[in-house]
Wavefront OBJ file of the C-alpha trace (Angstrom):
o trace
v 2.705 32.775 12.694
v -0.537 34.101 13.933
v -1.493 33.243 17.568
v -5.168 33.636 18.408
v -6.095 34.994 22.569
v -1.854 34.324 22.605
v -1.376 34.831 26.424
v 2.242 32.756 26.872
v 4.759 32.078 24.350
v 3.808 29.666 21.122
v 3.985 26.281 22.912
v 1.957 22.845 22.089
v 1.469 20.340 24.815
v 1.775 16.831 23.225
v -0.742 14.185 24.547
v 1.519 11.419 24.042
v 0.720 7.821 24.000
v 1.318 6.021 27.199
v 0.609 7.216 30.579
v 1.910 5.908 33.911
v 0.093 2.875 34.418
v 2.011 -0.011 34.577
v 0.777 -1.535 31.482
v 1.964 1.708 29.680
v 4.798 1.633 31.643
v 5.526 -1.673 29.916
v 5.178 -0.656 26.866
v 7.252 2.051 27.146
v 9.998 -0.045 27.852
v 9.218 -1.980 24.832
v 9.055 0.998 22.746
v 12.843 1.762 23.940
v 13.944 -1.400 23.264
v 12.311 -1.587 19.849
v 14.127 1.989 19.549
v 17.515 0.546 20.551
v 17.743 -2.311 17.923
v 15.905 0.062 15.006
v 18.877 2.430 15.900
v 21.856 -0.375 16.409
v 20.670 -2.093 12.992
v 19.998 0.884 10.701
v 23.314 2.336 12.073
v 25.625 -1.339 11.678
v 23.856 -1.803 7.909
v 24.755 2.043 6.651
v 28.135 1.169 8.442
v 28.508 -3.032 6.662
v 27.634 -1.190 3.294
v 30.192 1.474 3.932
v 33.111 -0.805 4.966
v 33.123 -3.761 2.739
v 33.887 -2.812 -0.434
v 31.854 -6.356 -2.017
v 28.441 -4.119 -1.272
v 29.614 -1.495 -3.398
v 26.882 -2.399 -5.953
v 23.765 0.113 -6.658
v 21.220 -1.990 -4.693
v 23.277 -1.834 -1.473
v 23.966 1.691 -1.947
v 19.952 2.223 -1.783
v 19.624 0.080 0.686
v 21.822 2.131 3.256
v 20.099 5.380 2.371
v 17.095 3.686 3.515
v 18.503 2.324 6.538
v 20.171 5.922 6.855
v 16.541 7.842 6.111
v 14.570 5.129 8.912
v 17.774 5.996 10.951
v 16.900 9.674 11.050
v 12.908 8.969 10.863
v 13.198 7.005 14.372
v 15.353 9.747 15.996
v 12.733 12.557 14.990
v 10.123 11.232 16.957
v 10.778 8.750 19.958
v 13.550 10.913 21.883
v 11.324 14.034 22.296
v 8.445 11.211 23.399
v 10.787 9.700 25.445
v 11.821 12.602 27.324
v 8.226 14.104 27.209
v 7.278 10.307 29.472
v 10.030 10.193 31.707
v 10.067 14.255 32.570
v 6.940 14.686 33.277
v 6.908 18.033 30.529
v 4.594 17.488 27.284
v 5.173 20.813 25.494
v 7.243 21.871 22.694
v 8.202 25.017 21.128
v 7.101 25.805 17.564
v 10.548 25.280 16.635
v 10.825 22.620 17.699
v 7.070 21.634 16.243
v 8.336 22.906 12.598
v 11.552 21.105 13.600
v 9.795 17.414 13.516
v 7.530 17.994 10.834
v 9.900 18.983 8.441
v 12.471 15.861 9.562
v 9.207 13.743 9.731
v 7.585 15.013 6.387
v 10.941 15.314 4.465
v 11.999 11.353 5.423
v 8.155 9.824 4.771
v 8.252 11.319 1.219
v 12.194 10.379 0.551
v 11.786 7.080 1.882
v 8.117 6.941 -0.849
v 10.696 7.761 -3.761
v 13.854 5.715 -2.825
v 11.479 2.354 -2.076
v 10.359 3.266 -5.992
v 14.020 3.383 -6.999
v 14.843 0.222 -5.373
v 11.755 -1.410 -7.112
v 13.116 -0.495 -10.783
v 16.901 -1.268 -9.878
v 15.717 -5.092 -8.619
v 13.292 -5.027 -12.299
v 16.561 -3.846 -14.168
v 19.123 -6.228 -12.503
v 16.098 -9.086 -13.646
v 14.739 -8.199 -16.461
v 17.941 -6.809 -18.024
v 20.955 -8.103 -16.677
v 22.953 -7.401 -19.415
v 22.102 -4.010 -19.609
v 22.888 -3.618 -15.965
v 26.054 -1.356 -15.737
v 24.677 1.079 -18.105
v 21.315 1.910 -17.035
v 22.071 1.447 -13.178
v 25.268 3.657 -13.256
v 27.032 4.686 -10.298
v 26.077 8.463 -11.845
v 22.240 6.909 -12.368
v 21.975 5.669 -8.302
v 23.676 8.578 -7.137
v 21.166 10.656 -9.134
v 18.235 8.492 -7.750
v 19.212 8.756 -4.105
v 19.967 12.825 -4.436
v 16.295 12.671 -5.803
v 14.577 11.260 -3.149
v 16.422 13.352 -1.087
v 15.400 16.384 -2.576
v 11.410 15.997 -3.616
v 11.332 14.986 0.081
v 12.723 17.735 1.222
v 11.086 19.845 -1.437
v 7.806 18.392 0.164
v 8.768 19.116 4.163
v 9.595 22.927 3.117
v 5.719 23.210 1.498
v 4.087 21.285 4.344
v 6.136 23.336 7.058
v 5.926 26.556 5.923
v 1.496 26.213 4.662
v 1.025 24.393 8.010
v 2.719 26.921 10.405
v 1.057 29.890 8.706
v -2.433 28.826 10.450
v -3.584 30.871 13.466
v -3.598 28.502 16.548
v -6.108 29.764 19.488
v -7.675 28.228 22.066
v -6.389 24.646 23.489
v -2.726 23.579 21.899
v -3.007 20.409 23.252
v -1.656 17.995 20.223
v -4.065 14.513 20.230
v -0.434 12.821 19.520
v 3.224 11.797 20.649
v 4.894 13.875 17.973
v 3.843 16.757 15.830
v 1.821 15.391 12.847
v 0.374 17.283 10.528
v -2.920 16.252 10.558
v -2.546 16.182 14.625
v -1.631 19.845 14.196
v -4.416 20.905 12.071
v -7.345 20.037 14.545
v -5.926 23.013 16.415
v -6.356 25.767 13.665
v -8.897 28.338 14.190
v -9.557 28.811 10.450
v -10.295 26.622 7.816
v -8.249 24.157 6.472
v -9.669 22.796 3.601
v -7.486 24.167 0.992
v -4.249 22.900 2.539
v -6.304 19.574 3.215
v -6.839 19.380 -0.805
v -3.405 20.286 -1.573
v -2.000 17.520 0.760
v -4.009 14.983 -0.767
v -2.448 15.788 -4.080
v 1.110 15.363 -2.300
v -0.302 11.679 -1.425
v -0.927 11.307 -4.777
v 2.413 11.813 -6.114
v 4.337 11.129 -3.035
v 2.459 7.565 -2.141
v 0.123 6.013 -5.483
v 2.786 7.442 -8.237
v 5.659 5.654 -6.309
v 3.514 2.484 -5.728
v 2.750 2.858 -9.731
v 6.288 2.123 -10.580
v 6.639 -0.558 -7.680
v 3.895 -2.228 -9.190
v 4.847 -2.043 -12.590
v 8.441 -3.245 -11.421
v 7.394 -6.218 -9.792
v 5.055 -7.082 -11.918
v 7.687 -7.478 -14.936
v 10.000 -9.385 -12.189
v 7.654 -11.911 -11.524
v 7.006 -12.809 -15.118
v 10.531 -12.684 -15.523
v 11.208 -15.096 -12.694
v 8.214 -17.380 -13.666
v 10.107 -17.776 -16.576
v 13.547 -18.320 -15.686
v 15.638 -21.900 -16.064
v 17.934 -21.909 -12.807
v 16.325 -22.549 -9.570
v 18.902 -21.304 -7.594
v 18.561 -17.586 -10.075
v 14.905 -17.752 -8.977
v 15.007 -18.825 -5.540
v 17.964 -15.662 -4.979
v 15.300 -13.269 -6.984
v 12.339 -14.295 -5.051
v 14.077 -13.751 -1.789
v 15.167 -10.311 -2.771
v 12.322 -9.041 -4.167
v 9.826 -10.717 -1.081
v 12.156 -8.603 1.118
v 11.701 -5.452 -0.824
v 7.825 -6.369 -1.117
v 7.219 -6.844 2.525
v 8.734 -3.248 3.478
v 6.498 -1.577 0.688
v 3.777 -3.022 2.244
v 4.341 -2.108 5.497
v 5.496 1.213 4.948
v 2.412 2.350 1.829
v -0.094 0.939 4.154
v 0.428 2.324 6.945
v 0.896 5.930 5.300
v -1.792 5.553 2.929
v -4.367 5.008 5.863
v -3.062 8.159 7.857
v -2.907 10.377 4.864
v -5.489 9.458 2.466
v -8.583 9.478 4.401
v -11.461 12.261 4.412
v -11.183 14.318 7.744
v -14.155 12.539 9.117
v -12.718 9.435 9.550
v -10.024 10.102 11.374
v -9.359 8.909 15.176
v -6.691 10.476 16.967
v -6.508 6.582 19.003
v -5.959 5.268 15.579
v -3.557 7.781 14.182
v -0.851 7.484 17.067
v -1.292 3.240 17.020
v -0.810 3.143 13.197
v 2.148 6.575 13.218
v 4.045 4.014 15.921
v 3.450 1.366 13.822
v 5.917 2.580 10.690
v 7.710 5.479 12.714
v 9.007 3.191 14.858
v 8.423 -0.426 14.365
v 8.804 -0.199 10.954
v 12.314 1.132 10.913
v 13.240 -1.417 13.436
v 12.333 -3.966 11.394
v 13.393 -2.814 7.734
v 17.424 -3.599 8.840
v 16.099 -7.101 10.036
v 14.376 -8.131 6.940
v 16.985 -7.293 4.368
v 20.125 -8.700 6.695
v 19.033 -11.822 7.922
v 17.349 -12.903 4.440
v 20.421 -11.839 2.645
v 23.293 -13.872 2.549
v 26.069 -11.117 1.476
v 24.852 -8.856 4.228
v 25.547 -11.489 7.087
v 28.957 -12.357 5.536
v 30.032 -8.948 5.403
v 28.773 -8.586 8.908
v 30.357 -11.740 10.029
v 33.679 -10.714 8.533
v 33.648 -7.606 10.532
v 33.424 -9.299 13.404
v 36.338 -11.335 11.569
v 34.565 -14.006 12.019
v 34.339 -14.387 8.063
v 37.318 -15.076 5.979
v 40.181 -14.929 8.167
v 38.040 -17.578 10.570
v 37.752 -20.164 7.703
l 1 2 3 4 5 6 7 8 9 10 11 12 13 14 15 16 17 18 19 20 21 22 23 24 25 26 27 28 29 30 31 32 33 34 35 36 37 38 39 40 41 42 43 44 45 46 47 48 49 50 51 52 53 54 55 56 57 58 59 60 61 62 63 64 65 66 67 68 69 70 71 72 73 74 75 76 77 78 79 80 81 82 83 84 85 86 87 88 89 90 91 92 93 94 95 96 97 98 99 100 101 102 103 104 105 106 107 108 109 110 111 112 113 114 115 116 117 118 119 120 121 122 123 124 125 126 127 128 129 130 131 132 133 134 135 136 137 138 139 140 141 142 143 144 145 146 147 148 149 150 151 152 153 154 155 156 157 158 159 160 161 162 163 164 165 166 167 168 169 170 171 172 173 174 175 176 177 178 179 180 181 182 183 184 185 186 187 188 189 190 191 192 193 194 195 196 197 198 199 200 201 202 203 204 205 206 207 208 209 210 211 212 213 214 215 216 217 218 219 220 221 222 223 224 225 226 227 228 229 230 231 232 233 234 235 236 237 238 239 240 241 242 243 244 245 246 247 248 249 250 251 252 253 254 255 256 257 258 259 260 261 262 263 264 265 266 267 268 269 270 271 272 273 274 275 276 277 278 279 280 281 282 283 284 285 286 287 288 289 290 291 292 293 294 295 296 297 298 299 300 301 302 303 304 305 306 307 308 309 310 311 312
């Protein structure tokens, strides 16, 4: 990496989000909290899926990668923020730099692919039922998962090695609480435009081709739905696929407005409020949505407790 008027060793300072005021101080706390449930429920619904055998099925499988991914995605950024508030020390090392924006780049683009996978095994459990087993394999999930995995991995080693390339001179002082890309590249001394371009076609088929499918999924669900005889079949397939809808929303939103916007728009006030929003809210929130609207997920958690069968 090339270091511009390099007079110490390669260090950023990270800006963070709260200072010491004791409305900041507040939320702080509340940011721990929130950090402390996201990490408790990811961790019990990987653990629920796991354990009882009775979510053994391909749409519970999915569901604790993504509780395992926001797991990971929470851990990346708040502890290094946390320790950055309470120690007084903003900097980190460009390992530790690459370090979160490979985690951070790799999970983002994962998560983009699994939420797409999820969409067309809730369109094939609907629209095909019959068809089920075959086409939503335990070979065909496994597959799906190890894919998301991988193109969002594939997409954290491009990002990391492009972005780390760039001379850095002059102030290091990151406009953020974590190392973000974008963040990152107001501090090149050299233009960017080119790697600029060439993320926006990673949006592109990390973010819009994903939502494609989503789209496409639910769209054939709810006509499928509309048209189906038992309530009780659509009131179970409305609740499922609401859930599902309601953390694609949050999550594409919020990632589309950081990453697809021209340069000139950007705010680094508005980057860091809408980054918390789905690197840590989100995650908190994803394992709260799908267990307490889903009915198997609070038995099986019940019966761990053994509170469930044995009680009865």
């Amino acid at each position: 990496m090339a270091w511009g008027n390099q007079t110490s060793s390669p260090v950023f300072i990270l800006l963070g989000i709260f200072n010491h005021s004791p409305t900041h101080t507040f939320l702080f706390a509340l940011v721990l909290g929130i950090f402390t449930v996201a990490v408790m429920g990811n961790s019990t619904m990987v653990l629920l899926i796991h354990l009882d055998t009775q979510l053994h099925t391909p749409m519970y499988f999915l569901l604790s990668q993504l509780s395992l991914m926001d797991l990971m995605l929470i851990c990346t950024t708040v502890p290094k923020m946390a320790f950055n508030y309470l120690s007084g020390r903003n900097s980190i090392s460009l390992a530790g730099c690459g370090t979160q924006i490979f985690f951070y780049v790799s999970l983002m683009g994962a998560e983009c692919f699994l939420l797409a996978a999820m969409a067309y095994d809730r369109y094939v459990a609907i629209c095909h039922p019959l068809r089920y087993p075959v086409l939503m394999s335990q070979k065909v999930c496994g597959l799906m998962a190890a894919a998301s995995w991988l193109l969002g991995s594939l997409d954290g080693i491009i990002v990391i090695v492009v972005a780390l390339t760039f001379p850095y001179c002059g102030s290091r002082e990151i406009p953020h609480f974590f190392c973000d890309v974008p963040a990152l590249l107001t501090l090149a001394c050299t233009h960017t435009l080119t790697f600029e371009r060439m993320m926006l076609i990673c949006c592109i088929i990390m973010l819009l081709f994903p939502v494609g499918i989503i789209i496409a999924s639910y769209a054939r669900v709810i006509l499928a739905v509309i048209h189906m005889g038992s309530g009780e079949g659509r009131r179970k397939a409305f609740a499922t696929c609401s859930s599902h809808l309601m953390v694609v929303g949050m999550y594409y939103g919020a990632a589309m407005f950081i990453y697809m916007r021209p340069t000139s728009d950007r705010s680094p006030t508005q980057d860091k409020m809408v980054s918390a929003f789905y690197t840590i809210l989100t995650p908190m929130l994803n394992p709260l949505i799908y267990s307490l609207r889903n009915r198997e997920v609070s038995r099986a958690f019940m019966k761990v407790l053994g509170k469930g069968e044995s009680g009865e």
